[in-house]
N, CA, C and O atoms as a Tripos MOL2 file, in Angstrom:
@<TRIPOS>MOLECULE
protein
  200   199    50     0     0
PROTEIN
NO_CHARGES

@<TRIPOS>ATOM
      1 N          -4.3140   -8.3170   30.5780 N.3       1 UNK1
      2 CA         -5.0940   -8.2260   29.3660 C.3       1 UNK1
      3 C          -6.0260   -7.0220   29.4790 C.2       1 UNK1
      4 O          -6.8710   -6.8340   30.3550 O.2       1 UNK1
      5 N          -5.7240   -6.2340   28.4340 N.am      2 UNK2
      6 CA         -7.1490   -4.9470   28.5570 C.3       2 UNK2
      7 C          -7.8540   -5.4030   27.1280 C.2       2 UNK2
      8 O          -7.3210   -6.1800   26.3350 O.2       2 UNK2
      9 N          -9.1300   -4.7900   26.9450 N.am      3 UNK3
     10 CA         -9.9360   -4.5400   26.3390 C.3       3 UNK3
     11 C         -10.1750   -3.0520   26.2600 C.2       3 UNK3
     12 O         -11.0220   -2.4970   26.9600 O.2       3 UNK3
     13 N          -9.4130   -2.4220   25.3950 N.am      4 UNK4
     14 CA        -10.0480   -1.0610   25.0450 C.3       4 UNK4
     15 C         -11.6900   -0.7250   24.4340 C.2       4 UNK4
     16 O         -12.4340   -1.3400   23.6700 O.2       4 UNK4
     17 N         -11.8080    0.5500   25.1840 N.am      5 UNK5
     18 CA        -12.7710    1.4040   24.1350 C.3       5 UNK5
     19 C         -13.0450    1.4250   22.9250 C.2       5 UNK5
     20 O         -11.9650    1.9170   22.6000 O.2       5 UNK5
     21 N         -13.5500    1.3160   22.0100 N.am      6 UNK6
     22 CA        -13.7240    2.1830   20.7940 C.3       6 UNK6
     23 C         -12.9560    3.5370   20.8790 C.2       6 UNK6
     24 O         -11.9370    3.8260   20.2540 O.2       6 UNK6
     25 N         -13.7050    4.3910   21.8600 N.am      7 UNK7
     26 CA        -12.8270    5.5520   21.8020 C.3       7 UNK7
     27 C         -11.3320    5.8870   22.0320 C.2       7 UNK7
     28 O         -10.7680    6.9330   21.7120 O.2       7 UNK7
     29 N         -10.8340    4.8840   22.6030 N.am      8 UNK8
     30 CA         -9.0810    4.4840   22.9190 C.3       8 UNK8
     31 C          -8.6790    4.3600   21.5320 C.2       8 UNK8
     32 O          -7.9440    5.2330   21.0710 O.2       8 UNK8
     33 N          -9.1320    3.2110   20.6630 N.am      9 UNK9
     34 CA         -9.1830    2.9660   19.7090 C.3       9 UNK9
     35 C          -8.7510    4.3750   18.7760 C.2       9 UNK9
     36 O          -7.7000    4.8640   18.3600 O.2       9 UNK9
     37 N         -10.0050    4.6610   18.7250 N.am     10 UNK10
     38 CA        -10.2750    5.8920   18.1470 C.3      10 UNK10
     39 C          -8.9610    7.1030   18.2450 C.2      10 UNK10
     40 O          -8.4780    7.5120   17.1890 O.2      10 UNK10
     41 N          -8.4350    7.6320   19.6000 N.am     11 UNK11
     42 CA         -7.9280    8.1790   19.7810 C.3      11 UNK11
     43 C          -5.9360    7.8140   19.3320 C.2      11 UNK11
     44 O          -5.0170    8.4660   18.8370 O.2      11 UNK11
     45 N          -6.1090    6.5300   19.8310 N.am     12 UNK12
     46 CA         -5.3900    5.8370   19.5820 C.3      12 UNK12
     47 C          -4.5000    6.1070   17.8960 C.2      12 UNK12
     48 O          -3.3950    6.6160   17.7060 O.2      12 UNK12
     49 N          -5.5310    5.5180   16.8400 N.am     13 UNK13
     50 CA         -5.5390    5.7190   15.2030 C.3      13 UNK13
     51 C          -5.2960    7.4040   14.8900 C.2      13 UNK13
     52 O          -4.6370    7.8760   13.9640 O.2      13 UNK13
     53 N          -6.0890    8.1960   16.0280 N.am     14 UNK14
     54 CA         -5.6950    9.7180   15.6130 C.3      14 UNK14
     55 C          -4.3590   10.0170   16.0140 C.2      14 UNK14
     56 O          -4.0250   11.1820   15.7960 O.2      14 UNK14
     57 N          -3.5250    9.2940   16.5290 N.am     15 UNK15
     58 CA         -2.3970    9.8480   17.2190 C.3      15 UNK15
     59 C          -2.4450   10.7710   18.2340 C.2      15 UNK15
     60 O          -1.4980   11.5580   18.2620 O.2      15 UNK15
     61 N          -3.5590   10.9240   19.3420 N.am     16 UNK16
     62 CA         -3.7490   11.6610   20.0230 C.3      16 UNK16
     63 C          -3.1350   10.9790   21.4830 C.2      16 UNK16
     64 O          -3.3920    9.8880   21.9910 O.2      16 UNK16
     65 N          -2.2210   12.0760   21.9420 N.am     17 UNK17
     66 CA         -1.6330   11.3090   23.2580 C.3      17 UNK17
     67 C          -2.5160   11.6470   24.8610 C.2      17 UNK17
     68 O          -2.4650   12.7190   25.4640 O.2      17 UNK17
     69 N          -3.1780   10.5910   25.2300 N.am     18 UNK18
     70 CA         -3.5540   10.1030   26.0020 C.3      18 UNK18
     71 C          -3.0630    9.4620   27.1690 C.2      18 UNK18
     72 O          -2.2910    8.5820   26.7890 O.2      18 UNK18
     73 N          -3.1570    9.4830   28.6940 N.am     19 UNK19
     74 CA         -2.6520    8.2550   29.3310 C.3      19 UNK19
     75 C          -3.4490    7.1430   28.9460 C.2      19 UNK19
     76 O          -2.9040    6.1990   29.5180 O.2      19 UNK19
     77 N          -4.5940    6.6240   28.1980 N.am     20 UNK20
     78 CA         -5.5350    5.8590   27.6870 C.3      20 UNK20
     79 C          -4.7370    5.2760   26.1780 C.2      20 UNK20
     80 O          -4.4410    4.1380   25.8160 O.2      20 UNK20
     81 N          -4.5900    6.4090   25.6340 N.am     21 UNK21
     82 CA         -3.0840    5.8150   24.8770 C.3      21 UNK21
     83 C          -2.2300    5.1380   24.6950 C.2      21 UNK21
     84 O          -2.0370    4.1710   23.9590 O.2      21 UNK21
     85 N          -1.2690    6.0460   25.9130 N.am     22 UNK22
     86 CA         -0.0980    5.4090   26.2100 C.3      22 UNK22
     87 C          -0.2110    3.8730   26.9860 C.2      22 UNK22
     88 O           0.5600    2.9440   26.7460 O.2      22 UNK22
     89 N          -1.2250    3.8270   27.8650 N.am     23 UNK23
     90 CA         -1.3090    2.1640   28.0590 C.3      23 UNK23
     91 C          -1.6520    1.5990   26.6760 C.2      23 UNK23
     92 O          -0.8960    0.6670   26.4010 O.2      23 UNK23
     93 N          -2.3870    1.8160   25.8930 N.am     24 UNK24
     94 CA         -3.1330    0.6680   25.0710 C.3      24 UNK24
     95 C          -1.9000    0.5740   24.3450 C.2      24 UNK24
     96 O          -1.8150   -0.5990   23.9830 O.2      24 UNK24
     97 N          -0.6230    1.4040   23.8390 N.am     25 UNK25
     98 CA          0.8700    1.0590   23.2070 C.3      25 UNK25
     99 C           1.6840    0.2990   24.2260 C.2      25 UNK25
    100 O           2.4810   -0.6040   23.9740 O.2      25 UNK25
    101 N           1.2320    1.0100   25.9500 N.am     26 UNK26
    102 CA          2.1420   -0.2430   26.3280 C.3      26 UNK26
    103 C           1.7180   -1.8860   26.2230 C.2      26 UNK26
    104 O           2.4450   -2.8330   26.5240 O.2      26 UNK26
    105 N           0.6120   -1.9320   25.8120 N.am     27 UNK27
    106 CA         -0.0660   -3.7050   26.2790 C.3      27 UNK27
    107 C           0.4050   -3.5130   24.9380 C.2      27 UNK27
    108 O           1.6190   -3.3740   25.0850 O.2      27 UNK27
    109 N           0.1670   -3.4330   23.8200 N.am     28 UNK28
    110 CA          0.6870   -3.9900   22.8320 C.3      28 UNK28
    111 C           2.0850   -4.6750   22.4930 C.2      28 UNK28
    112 O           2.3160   -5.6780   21.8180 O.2      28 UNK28
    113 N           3.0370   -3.7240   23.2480 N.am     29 UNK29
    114 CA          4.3800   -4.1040   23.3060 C.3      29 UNK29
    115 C           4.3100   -5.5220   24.2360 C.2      29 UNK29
    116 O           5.0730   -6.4400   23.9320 O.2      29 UNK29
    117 N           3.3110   -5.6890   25.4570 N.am     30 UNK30
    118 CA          3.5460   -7.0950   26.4480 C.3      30 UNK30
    119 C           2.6590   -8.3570   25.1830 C.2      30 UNK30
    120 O           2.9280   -9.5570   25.2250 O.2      30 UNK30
    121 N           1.5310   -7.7070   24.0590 N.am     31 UNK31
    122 CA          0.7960   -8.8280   23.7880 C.3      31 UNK31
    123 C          -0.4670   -8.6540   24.4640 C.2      31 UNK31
    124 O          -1.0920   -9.7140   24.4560 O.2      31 UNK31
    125 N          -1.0220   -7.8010   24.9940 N.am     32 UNK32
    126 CA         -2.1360   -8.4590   26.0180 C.3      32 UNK32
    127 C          -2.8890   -7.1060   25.2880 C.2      32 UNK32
    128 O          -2.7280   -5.9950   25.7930 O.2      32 UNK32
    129 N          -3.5180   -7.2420   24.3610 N.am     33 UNK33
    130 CA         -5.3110   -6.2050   24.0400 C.3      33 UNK33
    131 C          -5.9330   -7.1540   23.6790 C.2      33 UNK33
    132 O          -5.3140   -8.1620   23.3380 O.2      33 UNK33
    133 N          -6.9350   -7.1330   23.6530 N.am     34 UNK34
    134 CA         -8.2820   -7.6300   22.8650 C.3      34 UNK34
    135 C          -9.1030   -6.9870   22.8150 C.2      34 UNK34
    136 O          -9.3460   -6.0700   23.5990 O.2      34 UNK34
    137 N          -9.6610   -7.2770   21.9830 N.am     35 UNK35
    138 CA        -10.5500   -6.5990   20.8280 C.3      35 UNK35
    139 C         -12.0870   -7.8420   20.3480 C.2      35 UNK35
    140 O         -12.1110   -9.0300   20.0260 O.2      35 UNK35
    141 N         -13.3340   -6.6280   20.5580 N.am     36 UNK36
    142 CA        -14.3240   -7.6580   19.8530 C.3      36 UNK36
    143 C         -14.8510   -7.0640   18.7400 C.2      36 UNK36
    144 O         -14.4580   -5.9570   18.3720 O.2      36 UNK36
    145 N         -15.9300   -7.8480   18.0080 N.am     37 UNK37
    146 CA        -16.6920   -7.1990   17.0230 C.3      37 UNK37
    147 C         -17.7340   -5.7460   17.0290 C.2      37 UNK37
    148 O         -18.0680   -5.0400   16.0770 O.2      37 UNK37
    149 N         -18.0500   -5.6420   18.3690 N.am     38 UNK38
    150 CA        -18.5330   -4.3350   18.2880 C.3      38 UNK38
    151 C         -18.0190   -2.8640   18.2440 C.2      38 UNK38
    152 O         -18.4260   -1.8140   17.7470 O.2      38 UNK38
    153 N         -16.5220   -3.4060   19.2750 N.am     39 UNK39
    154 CA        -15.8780   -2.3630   18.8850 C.3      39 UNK39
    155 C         -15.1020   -1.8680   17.7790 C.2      39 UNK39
    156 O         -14.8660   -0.7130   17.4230 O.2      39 UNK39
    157 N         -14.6960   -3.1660   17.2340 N.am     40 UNK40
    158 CA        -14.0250   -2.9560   15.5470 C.3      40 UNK40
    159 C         -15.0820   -1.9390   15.0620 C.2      40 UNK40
    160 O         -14.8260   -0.7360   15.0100 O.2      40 UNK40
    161 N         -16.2310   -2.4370   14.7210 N.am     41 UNK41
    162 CA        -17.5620   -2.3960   13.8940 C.3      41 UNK41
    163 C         -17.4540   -0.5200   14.8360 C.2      41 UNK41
    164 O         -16.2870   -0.3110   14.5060 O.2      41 UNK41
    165 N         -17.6920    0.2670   15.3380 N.am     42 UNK42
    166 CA        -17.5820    1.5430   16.2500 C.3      42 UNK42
    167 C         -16.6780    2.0290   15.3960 C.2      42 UNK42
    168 O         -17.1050    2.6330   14.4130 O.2      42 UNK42
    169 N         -14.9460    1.8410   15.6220 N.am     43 UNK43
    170 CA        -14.1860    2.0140   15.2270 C.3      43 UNK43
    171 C         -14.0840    2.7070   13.8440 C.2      43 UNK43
    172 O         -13.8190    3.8570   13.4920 O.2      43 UNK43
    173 N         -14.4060    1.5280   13.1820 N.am     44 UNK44
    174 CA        -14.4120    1.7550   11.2650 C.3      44 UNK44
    175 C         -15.5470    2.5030   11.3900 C.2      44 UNK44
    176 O         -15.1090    3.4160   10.6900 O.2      44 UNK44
    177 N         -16.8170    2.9500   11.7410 N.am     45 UNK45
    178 CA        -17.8720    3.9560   11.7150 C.3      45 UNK45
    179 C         -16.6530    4.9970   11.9560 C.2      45 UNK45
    180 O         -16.3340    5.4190   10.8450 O.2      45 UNK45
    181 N         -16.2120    5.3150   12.5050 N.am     46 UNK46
    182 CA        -15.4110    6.1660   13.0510 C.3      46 UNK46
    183 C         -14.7120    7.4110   11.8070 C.2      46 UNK46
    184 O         -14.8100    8.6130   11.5590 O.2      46 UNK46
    185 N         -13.8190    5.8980   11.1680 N.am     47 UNK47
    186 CA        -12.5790    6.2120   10.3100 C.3      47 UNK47
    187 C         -12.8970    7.5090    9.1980 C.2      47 UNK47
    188 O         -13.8360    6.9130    8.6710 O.2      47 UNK47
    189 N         -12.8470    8.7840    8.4530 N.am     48 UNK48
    190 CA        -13.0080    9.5900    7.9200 C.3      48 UNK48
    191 C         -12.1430    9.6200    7.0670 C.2      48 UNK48
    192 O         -12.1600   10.6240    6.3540 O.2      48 UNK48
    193 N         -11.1730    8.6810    6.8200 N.am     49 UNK49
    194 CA        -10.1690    8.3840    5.3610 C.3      49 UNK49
    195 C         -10.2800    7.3850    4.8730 C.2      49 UNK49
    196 O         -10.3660    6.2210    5.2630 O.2      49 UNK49
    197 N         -10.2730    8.1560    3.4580 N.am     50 UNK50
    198 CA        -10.2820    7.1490    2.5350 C.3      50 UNK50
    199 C          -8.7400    5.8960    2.6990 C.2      50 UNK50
    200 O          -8.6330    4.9450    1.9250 O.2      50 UNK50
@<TRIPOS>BOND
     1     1     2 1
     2     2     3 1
     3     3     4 2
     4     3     5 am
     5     5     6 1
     6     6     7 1
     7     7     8 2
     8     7     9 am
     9     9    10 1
    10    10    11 1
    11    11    12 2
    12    11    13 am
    13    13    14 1
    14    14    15 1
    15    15    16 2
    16    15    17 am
    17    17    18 1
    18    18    19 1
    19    19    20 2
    20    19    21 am
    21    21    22 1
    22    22    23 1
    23    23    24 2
    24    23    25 am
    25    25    26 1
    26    26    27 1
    27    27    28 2
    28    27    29 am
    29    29    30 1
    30    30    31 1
    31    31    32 2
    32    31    33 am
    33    33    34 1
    34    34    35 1
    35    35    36 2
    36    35    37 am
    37    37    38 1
    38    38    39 1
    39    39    40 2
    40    39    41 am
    41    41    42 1
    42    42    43 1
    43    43    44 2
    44    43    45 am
    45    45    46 1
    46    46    47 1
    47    47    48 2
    48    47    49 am
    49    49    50 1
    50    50    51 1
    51    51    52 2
    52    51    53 am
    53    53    54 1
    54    54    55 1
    55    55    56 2
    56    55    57 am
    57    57    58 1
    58    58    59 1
    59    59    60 2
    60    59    61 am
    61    61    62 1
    62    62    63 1
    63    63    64 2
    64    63    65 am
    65    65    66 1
    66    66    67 1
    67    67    68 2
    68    67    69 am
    69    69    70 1
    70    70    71 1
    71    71    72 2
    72    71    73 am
    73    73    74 1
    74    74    75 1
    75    75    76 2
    76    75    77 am
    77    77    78 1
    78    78    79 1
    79    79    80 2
    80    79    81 am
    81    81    82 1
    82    82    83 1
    83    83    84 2
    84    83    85 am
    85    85    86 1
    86    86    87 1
    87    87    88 2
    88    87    89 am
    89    89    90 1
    90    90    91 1
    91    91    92 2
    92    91    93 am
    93    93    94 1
    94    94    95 1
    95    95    96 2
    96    95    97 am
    97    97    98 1
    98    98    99 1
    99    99   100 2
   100    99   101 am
   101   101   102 1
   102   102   103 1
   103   103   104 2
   104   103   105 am
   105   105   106 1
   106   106   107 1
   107   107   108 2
   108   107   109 am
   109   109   110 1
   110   110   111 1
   111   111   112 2
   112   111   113 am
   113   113   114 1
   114   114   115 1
   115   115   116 2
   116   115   117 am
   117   117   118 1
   118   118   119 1
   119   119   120 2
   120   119   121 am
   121   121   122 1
   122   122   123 1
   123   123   124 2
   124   123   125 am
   125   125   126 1
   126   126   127 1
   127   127   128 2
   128   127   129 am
   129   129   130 1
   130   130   131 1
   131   131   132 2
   132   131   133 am
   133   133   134 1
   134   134   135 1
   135   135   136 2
   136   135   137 am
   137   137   138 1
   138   138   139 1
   139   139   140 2
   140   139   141 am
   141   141   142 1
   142   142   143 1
   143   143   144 2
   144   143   145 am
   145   145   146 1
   146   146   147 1
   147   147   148 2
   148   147   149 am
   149   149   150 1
   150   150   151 1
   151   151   152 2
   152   151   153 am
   153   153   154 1
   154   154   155 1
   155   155   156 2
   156   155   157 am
   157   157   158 1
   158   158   159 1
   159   159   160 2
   160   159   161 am
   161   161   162 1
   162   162   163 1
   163   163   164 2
   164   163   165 am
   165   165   166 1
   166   166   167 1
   167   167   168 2
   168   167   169 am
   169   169   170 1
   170   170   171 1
   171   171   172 2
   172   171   173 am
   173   173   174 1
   174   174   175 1
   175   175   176 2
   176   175   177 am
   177   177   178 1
   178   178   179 1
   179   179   180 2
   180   179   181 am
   181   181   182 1
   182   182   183 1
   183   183   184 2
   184   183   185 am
   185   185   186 1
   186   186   187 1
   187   187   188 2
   188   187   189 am
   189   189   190 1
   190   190   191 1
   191   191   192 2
   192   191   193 am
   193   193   194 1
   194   194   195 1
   195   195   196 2
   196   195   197 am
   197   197   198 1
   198   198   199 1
   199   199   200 2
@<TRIPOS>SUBSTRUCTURE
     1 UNK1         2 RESIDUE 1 A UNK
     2 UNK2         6 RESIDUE 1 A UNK
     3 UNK3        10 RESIDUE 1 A UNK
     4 UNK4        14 RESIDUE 1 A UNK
     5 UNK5        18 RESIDUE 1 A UNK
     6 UNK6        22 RESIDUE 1 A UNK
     7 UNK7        26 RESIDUE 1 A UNK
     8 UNK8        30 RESIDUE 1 A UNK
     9 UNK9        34 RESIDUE 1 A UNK
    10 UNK10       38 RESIDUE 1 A UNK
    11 UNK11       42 RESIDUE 1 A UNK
    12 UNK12       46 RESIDUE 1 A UNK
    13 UNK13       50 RESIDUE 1 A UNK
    14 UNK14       54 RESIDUE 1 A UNK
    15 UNK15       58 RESIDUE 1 A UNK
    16 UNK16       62 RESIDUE 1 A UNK
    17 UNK17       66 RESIDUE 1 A UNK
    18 UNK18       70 RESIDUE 1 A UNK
    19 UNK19       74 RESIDUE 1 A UNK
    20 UNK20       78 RESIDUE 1 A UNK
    21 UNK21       82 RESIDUE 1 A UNK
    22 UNK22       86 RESIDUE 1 A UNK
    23 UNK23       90 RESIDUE 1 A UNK
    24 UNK24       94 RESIDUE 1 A UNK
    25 UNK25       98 RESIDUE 1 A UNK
    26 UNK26      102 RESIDUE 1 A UNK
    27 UNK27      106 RESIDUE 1 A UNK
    28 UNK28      110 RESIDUE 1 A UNK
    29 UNK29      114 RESIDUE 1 A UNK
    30 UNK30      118 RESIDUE 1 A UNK
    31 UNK31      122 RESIDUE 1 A UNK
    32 UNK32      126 RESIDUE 1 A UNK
    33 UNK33      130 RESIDUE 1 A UNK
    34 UNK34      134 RESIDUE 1 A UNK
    35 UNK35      138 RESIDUE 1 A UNK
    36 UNK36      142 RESIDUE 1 A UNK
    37 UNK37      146 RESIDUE 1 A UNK
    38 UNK38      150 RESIDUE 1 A UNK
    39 UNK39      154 RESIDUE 1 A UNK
    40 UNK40      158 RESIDUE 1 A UNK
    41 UNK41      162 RESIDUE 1 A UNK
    42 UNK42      166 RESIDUE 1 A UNK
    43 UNK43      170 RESIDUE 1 A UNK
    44 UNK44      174 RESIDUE 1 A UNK
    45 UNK45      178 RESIDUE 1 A UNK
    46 UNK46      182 RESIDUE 1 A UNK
    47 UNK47      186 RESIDUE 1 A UNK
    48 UNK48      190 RESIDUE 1 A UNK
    49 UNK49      194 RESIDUE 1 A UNK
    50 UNK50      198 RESIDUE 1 A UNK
């Protein structure tokens, strides 16, 4: 189970390739991220599209 960054996150939504990246796509494929409210809440501060 990981718990990403905000900024994983972040980088993540930009399509920016990362080894921080590329794990947080591989746990997705096993099931295992989590995620809390502060970092959502980071995240969407983040977002710059409509």
């Amino acid at each position: 189970m990981i718990v990403p960054d905000a900024s994983v996150w972040i980088d993540y939504f930009a399509e920016r390739k990362t080894p921080q990246t590329a794990l947080l796509a591989a746990a997705f494929v096993r099931q295992e991220v989590m995620t809390g409210d502060l970092i959502i809440t980071e995240v969407l501060q983040d977002i710059r599209d409509e």
